[in-house]
Biopython code that builds the backbone (N, CA, C, O; Angstrom):
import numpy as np
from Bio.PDB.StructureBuilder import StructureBuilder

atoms = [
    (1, "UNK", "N", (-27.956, 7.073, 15.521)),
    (1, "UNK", "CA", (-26.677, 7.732, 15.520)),
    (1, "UNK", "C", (-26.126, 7.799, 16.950)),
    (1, "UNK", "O", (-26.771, 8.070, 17.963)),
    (2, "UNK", "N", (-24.703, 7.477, 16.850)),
    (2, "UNK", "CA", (-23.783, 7.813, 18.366)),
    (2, "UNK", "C", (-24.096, 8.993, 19.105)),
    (2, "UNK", "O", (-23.880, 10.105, 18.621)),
    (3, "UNK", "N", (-24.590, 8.836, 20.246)),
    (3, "UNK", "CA", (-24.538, 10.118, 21.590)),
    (3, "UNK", "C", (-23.753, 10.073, 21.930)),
    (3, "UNK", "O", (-23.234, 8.961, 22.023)),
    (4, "UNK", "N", (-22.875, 11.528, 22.491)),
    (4, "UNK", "CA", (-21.808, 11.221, 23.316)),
    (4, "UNK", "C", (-22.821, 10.966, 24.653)),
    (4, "UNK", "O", (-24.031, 11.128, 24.814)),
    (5, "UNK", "N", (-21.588, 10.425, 25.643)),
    (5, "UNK", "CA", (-22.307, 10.388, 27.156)),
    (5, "UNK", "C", (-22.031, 11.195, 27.747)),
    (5, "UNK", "O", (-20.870, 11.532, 27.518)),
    (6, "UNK", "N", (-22.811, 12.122, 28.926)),
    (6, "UNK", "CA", (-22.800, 13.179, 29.242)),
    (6, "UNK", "C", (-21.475, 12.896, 30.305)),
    (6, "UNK", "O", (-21.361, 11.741, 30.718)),
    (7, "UNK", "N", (-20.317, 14.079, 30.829)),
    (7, "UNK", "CA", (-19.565, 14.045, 31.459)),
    (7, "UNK", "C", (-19.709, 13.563, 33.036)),
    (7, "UNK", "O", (-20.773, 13.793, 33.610)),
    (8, "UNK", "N", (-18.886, 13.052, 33.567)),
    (8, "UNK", "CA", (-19.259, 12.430, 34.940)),
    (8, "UNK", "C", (-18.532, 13.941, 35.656)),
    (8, "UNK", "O", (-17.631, 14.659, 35.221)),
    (9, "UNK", "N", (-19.397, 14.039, 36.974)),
    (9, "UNK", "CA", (-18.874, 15.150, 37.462)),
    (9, "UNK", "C", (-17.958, 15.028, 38.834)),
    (9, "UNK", "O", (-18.153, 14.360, 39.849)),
    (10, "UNK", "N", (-16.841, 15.969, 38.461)),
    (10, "UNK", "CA", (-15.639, 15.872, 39.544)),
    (10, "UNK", "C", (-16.125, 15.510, 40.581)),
    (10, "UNK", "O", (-15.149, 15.071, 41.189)),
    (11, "UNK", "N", (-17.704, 15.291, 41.741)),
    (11, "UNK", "CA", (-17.613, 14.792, 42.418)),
    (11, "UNK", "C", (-17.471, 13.540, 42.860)),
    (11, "UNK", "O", (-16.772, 13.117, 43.781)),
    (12, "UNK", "N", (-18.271, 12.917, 42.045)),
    (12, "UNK", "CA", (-18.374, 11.536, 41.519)),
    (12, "UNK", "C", (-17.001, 10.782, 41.426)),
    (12, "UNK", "O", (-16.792, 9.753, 42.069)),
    (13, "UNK", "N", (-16.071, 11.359, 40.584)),
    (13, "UNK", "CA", (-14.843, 10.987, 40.279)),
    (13, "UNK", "C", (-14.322, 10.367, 41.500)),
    (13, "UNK", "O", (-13.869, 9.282, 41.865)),
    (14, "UNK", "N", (-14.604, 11.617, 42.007)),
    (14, "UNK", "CA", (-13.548, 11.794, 43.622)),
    (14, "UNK", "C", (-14.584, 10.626, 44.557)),
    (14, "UNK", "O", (-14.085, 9.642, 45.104)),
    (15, "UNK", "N", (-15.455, 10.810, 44.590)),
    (15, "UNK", "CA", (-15.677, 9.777, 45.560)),
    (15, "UNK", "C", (-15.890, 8.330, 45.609)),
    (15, "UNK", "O", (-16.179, 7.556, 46.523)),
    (16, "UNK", "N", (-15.610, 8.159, 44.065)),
    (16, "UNK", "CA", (-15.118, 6.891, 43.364)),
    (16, "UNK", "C", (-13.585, 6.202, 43.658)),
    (16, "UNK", "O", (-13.328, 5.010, 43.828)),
    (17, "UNK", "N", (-12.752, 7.251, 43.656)),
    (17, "UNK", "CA", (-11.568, 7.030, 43.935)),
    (17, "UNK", "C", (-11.248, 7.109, 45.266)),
    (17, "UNK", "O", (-10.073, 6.885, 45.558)),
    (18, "UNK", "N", (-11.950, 7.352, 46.058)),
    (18, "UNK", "CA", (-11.555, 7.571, 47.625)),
    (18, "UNK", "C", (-12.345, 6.393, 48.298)),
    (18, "UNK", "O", (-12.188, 6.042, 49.468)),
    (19, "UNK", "N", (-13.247, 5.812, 47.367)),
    (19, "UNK", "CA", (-14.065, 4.334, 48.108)),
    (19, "UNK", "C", (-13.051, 3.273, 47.592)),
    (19, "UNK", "O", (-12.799, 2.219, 48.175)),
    (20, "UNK", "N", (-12.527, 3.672, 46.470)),
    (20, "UNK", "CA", (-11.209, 2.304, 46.181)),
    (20, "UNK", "C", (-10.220, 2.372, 46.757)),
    (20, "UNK", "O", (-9.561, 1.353, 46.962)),
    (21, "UNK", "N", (-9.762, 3.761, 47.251)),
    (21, "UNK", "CA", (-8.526, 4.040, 48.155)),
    (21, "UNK", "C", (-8.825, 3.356, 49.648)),
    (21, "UNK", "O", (-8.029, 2.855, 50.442)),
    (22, "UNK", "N", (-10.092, 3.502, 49.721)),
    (22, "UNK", "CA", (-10.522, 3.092, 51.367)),
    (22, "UNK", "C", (-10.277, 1.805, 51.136)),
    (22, "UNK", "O", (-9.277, 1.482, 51.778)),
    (23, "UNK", "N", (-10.697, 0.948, 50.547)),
    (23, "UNK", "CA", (-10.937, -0.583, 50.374)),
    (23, "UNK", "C", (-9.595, -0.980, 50.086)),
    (23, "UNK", "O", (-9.402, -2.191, 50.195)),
    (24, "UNK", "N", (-8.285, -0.043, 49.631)),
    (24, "UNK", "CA", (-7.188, -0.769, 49.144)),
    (24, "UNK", "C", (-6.973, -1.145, 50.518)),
    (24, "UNK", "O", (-6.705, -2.311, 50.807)),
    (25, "UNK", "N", (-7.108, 0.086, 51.688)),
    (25, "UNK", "CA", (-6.364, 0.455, 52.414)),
    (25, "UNK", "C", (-6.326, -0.658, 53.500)),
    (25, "UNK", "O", (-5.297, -1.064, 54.041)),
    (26, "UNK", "N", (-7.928, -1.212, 53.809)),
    (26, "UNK", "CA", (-8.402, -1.780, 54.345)),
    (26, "UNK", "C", (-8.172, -3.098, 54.517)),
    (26, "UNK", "O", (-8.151, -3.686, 55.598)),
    (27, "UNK", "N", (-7.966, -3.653, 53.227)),
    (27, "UNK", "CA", (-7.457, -4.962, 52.828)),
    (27, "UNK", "C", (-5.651, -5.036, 53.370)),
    (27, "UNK", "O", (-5.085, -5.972, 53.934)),
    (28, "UNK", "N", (-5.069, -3.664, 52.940)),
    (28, "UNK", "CA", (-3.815, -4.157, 53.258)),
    (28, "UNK", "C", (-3.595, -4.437, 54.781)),
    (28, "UNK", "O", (-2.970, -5.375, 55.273)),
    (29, "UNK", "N", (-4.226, -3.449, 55.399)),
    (29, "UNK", "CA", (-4.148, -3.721, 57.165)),
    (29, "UNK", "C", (-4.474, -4.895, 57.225)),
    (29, "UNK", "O", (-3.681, -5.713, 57.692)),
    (30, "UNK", "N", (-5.603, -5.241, 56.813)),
    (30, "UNK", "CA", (-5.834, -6.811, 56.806)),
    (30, "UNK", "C", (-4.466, -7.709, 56.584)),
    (30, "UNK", "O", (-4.132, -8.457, 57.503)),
    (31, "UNK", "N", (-3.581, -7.643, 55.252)),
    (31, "UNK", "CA", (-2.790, -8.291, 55.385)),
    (31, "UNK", "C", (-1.381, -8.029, 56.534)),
    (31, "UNK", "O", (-0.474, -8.839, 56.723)),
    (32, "UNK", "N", (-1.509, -6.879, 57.089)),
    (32, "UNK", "CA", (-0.298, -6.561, 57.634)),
    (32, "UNK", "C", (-0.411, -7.554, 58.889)),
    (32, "UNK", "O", (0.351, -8.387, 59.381)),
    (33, "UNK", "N", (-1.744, -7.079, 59.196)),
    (33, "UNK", "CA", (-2.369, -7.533, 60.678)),
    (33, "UNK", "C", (-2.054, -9.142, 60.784)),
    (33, "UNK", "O", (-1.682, -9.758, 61.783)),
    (34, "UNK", "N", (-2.371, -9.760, 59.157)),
    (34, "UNK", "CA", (-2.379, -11.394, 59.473)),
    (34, "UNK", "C", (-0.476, -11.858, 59.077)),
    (34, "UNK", "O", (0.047, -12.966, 59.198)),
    (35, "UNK", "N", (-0.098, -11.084, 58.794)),
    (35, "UNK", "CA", (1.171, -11.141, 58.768)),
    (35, "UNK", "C", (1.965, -11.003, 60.269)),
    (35, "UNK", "O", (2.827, -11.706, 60.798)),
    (36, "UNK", "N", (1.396, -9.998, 60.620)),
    (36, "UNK", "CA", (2.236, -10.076, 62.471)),
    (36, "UNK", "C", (1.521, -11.278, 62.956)),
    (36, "UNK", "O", (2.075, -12.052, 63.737)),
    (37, "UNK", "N", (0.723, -11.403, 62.673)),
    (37, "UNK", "CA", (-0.123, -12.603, 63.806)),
    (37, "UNK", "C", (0.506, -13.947, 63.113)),
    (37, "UNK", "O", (0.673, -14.918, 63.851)),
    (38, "UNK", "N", (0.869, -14.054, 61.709)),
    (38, "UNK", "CA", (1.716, -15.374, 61.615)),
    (38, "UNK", "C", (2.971, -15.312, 62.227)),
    (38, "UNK", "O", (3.302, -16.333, 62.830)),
    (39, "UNK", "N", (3.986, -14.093, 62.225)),
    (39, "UNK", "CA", (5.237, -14.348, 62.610)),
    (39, "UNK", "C", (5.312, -14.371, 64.431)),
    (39, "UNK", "O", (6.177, -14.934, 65.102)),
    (40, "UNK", "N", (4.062, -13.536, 64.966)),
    (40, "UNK", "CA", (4.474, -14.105, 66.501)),
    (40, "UNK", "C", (4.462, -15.169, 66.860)),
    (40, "UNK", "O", (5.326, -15.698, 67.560)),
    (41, "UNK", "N", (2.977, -15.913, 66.222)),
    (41, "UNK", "CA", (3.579, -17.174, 66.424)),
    (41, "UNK", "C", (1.917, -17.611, 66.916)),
    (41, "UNK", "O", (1.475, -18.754, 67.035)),
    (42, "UNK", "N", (1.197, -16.316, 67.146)),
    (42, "UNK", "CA", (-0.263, -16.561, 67.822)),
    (42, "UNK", "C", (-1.016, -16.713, 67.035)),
    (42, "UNK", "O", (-2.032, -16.498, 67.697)),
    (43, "UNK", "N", (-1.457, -17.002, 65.758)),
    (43, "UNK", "CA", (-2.588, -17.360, 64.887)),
    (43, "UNK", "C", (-2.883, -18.424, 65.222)),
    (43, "UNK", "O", (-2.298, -19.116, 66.055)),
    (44, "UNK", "N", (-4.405, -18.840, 64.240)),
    (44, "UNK", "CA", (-4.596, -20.277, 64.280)),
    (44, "UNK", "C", (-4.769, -20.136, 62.940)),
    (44, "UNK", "O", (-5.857, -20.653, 62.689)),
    (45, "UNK", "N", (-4.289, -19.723, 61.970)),
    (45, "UNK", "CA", (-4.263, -19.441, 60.583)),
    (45, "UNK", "C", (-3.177, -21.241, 59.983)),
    (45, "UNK", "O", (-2.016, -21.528, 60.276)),
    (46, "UNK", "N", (-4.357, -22.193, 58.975)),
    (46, "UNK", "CA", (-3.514, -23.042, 58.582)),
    (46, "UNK", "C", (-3.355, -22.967, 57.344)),
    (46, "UNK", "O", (-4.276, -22.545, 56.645)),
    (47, "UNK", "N", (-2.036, -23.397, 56.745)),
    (47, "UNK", "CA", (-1.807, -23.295, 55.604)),
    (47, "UNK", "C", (-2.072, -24.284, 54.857)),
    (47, "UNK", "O", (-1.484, -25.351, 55.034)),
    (48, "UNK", "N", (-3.113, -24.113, 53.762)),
    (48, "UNK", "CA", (-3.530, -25.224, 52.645)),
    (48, "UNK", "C", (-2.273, -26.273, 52.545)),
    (48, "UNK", "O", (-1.193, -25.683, 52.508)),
    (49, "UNK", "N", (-2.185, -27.670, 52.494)),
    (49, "UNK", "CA", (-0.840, -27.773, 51.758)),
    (49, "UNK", "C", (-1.150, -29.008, 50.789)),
    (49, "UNK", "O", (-2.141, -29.714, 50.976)),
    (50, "UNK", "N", (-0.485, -29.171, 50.019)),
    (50, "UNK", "CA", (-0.673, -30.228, 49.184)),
    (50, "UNK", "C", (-0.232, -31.557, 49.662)),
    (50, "UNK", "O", (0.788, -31.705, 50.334)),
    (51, "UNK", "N", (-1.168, -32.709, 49.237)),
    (51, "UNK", "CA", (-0.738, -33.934, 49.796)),
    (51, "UNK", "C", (1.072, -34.272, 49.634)),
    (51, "UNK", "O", (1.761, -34.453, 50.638)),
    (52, "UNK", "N", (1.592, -34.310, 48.358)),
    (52, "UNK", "CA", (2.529, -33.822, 47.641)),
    (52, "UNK", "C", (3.801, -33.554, 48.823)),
    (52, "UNK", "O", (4.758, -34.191, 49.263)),
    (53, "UNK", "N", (3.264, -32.399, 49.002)),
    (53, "UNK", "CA", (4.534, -32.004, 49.840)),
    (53, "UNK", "C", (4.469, -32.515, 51.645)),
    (53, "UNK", "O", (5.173, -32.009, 52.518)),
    (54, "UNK", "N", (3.743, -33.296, 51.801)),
    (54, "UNK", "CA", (3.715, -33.510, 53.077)),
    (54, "UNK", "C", (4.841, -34.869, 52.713)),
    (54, "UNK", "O", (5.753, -34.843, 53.539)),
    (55, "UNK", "N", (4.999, -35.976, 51.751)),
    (55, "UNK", "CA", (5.626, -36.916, 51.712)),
    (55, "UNK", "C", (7.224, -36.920, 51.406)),
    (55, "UNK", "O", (7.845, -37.983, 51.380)),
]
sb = StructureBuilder()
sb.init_structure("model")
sb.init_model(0)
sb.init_chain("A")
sb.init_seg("    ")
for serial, (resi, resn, name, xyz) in enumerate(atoms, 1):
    if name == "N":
        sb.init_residue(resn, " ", resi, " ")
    sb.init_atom(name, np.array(xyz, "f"), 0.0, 1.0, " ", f" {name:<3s}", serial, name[0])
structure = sb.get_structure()
């Protein structure tokens, strides 16, 4: 017969949601960061491109 599963406790919750908040956060600086560094002009960031569009 079905058990319920015992309740997860508000701490848990919270520090579940504050390790995904960290990691969103983290990643986006990441993109902000590689975003200024493409438009100054100083990366060495190359862009994949398809044979396609080089012709």
């Amino acid at each position: 017969m079905a058990v319920p599963k015992k309740k997860t406790s508000n701490l848990k919750r919270d520090q579940r949601k504050a390790h995904w908040k960290k990691q969103a956060a983290k990643e986006a600086q990441k993109a902000l960061s590689l975003g200024k560094s493409l438009l100054s002009g100083r990366s060495t960031f190359i862009y994949p491109q398809d044979k396609e569009d080089d012709e």
